[in-house]
N, C-alpha and C positions, 0 to 999 in steps of 0.2 A: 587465259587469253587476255591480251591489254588492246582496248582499243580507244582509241580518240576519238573527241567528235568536237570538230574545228569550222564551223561554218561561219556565213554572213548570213546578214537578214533576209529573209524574202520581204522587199522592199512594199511599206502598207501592209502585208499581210501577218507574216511570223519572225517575232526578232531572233536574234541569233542564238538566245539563252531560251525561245520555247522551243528553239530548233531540236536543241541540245538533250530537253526533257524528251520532248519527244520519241526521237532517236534512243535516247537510253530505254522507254517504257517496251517499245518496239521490240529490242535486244533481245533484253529479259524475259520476254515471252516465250523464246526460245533456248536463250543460254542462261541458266545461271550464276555459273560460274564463270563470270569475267569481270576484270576489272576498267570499269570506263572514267575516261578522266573530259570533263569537260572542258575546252575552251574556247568559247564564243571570237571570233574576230571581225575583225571590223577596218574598212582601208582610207580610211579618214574621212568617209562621206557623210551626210547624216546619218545619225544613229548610233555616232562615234564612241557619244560621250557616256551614252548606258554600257557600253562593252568597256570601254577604257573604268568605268568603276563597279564591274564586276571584278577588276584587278586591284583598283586602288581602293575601293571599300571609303571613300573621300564623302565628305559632306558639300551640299550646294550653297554656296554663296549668292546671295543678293544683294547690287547695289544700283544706286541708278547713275548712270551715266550720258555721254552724249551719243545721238545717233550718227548716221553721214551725213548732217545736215545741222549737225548742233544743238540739235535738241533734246530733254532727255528724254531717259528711254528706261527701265529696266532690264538687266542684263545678271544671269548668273556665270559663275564658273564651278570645277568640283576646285574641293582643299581638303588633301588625306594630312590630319596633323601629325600623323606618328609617322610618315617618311618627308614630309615636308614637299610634297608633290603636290602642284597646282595642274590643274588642264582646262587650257581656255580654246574656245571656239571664236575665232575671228570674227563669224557673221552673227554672234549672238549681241553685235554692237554695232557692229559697222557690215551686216550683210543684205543684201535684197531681201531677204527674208521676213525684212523690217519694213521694205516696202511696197506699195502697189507700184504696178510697173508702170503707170504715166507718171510715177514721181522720178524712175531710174534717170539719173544725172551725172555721172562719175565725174566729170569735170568741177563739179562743187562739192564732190564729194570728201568724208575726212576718213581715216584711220584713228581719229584720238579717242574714241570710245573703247577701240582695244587696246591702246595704250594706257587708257585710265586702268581696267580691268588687270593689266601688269603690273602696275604701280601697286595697288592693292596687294596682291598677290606676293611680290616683295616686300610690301609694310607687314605681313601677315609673317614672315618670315621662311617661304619658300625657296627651296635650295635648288628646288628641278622645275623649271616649268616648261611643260607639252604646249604647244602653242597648234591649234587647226586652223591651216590659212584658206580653205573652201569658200565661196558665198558669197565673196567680198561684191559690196556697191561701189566700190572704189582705185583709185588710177590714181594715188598722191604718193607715191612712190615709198608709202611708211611716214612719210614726214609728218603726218598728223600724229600717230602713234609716236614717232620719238618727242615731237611736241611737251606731249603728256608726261613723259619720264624725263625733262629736262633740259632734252638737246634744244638749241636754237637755231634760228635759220633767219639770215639777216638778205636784205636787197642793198644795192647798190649807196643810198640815200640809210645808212645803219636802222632800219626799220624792221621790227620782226614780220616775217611774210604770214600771212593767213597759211595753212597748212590744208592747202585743197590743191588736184592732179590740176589744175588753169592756172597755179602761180609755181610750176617746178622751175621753170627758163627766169623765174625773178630772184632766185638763189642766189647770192653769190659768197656767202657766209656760208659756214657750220661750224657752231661754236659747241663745244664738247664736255665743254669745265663743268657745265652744271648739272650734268648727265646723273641720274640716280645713283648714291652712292652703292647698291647693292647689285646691281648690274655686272660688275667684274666677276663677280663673286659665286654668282647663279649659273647653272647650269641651264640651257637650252636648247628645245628636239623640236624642229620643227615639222609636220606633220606636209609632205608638200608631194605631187603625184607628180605635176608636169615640170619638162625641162626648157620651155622656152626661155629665147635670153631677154634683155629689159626691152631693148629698140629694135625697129627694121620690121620688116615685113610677119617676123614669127615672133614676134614682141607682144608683148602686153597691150598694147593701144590695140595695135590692128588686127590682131586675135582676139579680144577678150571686151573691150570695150564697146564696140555696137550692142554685145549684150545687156550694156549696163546703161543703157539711153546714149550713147555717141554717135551724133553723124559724122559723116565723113571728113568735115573740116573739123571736128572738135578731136576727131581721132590724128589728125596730121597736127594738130598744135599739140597732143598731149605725147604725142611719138618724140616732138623734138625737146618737147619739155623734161621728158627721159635722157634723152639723147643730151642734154645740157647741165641739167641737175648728174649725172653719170661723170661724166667730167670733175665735177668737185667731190663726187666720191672718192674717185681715185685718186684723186690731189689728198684729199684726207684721209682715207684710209688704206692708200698704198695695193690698192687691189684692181687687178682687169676686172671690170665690172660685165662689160659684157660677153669674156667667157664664163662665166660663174652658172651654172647649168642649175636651172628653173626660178633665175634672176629674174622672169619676169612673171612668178606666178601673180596673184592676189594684184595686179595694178602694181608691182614691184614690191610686192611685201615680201616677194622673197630673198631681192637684194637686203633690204631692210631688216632683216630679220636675220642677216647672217654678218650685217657690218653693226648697227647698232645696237644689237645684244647679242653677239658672237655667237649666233644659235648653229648650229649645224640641221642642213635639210635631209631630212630622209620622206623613200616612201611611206606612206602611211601606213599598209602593210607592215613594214619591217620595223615600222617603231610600237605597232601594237603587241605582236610579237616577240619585242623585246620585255614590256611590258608583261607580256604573260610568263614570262619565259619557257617561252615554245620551244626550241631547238632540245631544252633540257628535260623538258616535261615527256615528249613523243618519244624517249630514246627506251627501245624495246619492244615499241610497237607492233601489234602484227597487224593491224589497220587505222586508216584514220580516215575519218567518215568527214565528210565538207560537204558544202553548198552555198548555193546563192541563188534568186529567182528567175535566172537567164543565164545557162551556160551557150558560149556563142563567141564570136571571133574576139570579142571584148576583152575577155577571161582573161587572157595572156598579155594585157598590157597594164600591170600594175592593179590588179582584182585581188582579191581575198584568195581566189584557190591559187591564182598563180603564185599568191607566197608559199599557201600547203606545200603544195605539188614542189617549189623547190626543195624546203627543208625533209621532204618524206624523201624525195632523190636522193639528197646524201646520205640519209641514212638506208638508204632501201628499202623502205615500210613501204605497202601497196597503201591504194587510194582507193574509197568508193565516192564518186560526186550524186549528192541527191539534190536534186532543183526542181523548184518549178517548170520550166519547159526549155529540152536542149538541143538546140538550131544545127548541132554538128553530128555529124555520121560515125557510127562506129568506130575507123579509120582514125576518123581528126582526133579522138577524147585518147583513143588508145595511143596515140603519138605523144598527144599530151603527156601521156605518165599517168592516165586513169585507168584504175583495172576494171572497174564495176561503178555502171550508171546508169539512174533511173530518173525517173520524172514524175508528177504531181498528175500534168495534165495527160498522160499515160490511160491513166485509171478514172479521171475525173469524168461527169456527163459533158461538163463544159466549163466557159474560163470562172463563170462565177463560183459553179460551184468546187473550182479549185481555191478558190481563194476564200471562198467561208471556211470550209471543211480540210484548208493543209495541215492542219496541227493532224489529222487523223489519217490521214495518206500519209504522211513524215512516216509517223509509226508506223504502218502499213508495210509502207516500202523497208524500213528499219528490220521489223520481221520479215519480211520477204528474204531479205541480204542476208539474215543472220540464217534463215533456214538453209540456203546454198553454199554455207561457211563450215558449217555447223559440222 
């Protein structure tokens, strides 16, 4: 018997790799002759970067850089040097993460912290870089970030503009000549979940910035500051800017991210996946065991099982979901394309003691599944 075991984290409590132990200890209490292959995933949220280097086996870089506010900051990335694979997290520079939230300011906010962290990464001599555009404090449309790798950005009076989302509409430049020479040459996966576009009411400002300290008029200056700077996108880079789907992730990092290092966006899902090389790993399977710590209406819009659940569909491998706790009836998970699912707080006294003791209910339930398999 070949079984997988493909989960996410139970978010705070179990990462996706004690998931996986677990799960197997579980099994093998029961069967043991099988063969289990683990592979942890992960769908670009936090937590990304421990699963993404259970793949790439990369070491941690440290350097200090600038925060969203220019100041520095310590910031790492991973760098595997025997495939020349970098993966950088956008907010480990320029993310709220960095800050207390009476400092959120997106309108002064920069991107060149994660553009320094590329530059590196390309002096280091990286061929592929994953780029996680989650967390961001920022609404500068990338332009801080291309800042740092060369491009410029001139105003009216040939002045270089400060590279913060309250000077997009002073653009009237983009100079390109001094753009990093290694940039053509690199390869770029950008890790991106939503498809909003850059401007308009489903844009980046008016969705995403009140989060990031914007009131309502800094959100209608930084909408048309979109709406303007977009303009000379497409004058330079020959592209509809505003169809380009999740053009408006990151405060437009995701425009950014796909004109000025010709990155291609995927879900995060499908790029970790690719990373592991899941489609080729599952094939022969007779189950594949996932989870995550809330299965619920959620699941099915770009989540870690709704990638499982695709690729077990084409191959027809059955699915068991083990979570934390699952909001949906028999009926919904069985529609889903899950055959077998259990739960933590099932069996638990209560939530706490679901969440000291999951690594032990994992298992539990692991053995339970394997007894009725069996």
């Amino acid at each position: 018997m070949k079984v997988v075991i493909a989960p996410d984290k139970f978010k705070n409590v179990l990462t996706g790799i004690a998931f996986c132990n677990a799960v197997e200890e579980g099994i093998k209490l029961v069967i043991s002759e099988v063969e289990i292959i683990k592979l942890p995933l992960a769908d670009g949220g936090d937590g990304t970067i421990d699963v993404v280097n259970y793949y790439l086996k990369g070491s941690k870089v440290k350097l200090v850089v600038n925060n969203p506010f220019f100041e520095a900051v310590e910031a790492s990335f991973l760098y595997a040097e025997n495939t020349k694979t970098a993966f950088i997290e956008m907010a480990e520079a320029s993310g709220v993460k960095l800050l207390k939230p009476e400092q959120f300011n997106c309108k002064k906010a920069t991107t060149f912290g994660t553009g320094e962290l590329i530059k590196d990464a390309l002096n280091k001599g990286a061929k592929h870089i994953i780029l996680g555009i989650g967390g961001s404090a920022t609404n500068d449309c990338g332009i801080g970030m291309a800042t740092a790798l060369g491009y410029q950005f001139f105003n009216y009076e040939n002045q270089e503009v400060k590279p913060i989302g309250a000077n997009l509409s002073e653009v009237k430049k983009i100079d390109v000549l001094n753009a990093h020479p290694k940039l053509p040459s690199t390869k770029f996966s950008i890790a991106c979940d939503v498809t909003n576009p850059l401007y308009g009411k489903n844009g980046a400002a008016y969705v995403y910035a009140a989060q990031k300290g914007a009131t309502k008029s800094d959100i209608k200056m930084l909408d048309k500051g979109l709406q303007d700077f977009s303009k000379l996108l497409e004058t330079t880079f020959k592209v509809d800017v505003q169809n380009v789907k999740g053009a408006g992730a990151a405060g437009g990092m995701g425009i950014a991210s796909k004109l000025f290092l010709n990155g291609k966006l995927i879900p995060g899902i499908e790029l970790i996946k690719d990373l592991a090389n899941f489609d080729a790993k599952i094939s022969k399977a007779d189950w594949i065991i996932t989870g995550e710590g809330k299965l619920d209406t959620q699941t099915m819009s770009g989540k870690t099982i709704q990638g499982v659940l695709t690729s077990a569909k084409a191959k027809q491998i059955k699915v068991a979901a083990f979570c934390g706790a699952v909001e949906l009836s028999k009926e919904e998970t069985t529609k889903m394309g899950i055959n077998y699912v259990s739960s933590v707080i099932e069996s638990a006294n209560n939530l706490d003691d679901a969440m000291k003791n999951s690594y032990n209910y994992v298992k539990q339930m692991a053995k339970d599944f394997a007894e009725s398999i069996k």
